[in-house]
matplotlib code that plots the C-alpha trace (Angstrom):
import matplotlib.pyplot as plt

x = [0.0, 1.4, 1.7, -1.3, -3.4, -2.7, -2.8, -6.3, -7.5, -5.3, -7.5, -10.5, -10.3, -9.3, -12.2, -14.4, -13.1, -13.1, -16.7, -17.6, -15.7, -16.4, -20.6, -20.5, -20.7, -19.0, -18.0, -15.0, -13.9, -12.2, -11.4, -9.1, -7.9, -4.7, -3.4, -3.4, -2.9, -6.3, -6.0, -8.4, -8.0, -9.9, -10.5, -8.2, -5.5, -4.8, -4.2, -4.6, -2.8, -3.9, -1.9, -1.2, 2.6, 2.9, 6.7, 5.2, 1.8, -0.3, -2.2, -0.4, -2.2, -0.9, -3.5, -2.7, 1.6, 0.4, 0.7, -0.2, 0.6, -2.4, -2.1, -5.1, -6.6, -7.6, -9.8, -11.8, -11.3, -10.3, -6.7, -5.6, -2.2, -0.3, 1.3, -1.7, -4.6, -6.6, -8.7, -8.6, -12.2, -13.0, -9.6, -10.2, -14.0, -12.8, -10.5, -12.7, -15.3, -13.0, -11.3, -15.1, -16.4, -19.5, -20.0, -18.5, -19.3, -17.3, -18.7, -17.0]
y = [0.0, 3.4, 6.5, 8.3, 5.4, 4.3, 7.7, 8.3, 4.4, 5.3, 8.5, 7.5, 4.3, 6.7, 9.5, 6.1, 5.1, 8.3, 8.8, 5.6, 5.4, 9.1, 8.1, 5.3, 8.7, 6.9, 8.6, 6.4, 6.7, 10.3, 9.7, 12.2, 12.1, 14.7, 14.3, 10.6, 9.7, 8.5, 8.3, 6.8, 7.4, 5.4, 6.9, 4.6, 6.0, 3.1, 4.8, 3.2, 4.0, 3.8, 5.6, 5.7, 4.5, 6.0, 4.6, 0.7, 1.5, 0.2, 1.0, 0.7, -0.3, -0.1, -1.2, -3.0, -4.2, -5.4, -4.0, -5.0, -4.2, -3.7, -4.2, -3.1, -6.3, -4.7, -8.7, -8.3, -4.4, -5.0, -4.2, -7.6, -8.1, -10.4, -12.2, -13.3, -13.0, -9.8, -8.0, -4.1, -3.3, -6.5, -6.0, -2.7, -3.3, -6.6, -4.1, -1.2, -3.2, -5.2, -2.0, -0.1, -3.7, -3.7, -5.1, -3.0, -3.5, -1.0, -1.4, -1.1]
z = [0.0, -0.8, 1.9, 0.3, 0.7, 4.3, 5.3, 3.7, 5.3, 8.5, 9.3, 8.3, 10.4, 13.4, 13.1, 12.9, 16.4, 17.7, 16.9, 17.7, 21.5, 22.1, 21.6, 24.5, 26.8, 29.4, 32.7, 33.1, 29.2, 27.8, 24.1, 22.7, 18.9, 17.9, 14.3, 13.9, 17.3, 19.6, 23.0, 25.4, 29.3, 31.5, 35.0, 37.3, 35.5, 32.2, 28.6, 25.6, 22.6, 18.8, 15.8, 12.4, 11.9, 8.6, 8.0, 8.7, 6.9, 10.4, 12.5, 16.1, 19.5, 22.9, 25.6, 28.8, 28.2, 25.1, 21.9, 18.5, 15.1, 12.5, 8.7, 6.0, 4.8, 0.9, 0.6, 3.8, 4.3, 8.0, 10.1, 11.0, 13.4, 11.5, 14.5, 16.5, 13.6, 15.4, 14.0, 15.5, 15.9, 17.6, 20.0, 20.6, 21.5, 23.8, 25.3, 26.5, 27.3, 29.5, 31.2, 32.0, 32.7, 30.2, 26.4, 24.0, 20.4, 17.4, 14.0, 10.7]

ax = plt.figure().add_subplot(projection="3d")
ax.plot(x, y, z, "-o")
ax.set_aspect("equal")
plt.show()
């Protein structure tokens, strides 16, 4: 995939999760997106971390000493992490709902 690309499917992908965390309205949940860098702070104090790593063409997660390394699918149209086979809207909606302790569903 070429820079242009990514960085059009890299944003786009990220104003999706934005939106889509930031309307959950959660007390415990402030979602914060600068540039192409999302932030989400949960109230005891744990930050997770999603960008756009423009030099790898992925999309890079950081949530609880784990981090994972998302690559655009073009077949499916998804961010799959090559090593363990996950999918980022479906580890990323795991993962919140885990941390504020309620089902958390992102759509595509």
């Amino acid at each position: 995939m070429n820079r242009a690309n990514f960085s059009t499917l890299s944003s786009a992908t990220l104003e999706l999760l934005d939106g889509a965390l930031g309307d959950l309205e959660h007390d415990d949940l402030d979602v914060d997106l600068g540039g192409d860098v999302l932030t989400l702070e949960f109230s005891d104090g744990t930050t997770f971390i999603i960008n756009a790593h423009g030099a790898a063409t992925q999309i890079w997660m950081a949530a609880n000493r784990t981090a994972w390394h998302f690559d655009y699918q073009e077949s499916s149209e998804t961010w799959v992490a090559h090593k363990t086979g996950d999918e980022l809207f479906e580890t990323l909606s795991r993962m919140v709902g885990e941390q504020l302790g309620m089902p958390v569903e992102i759509l595509r």
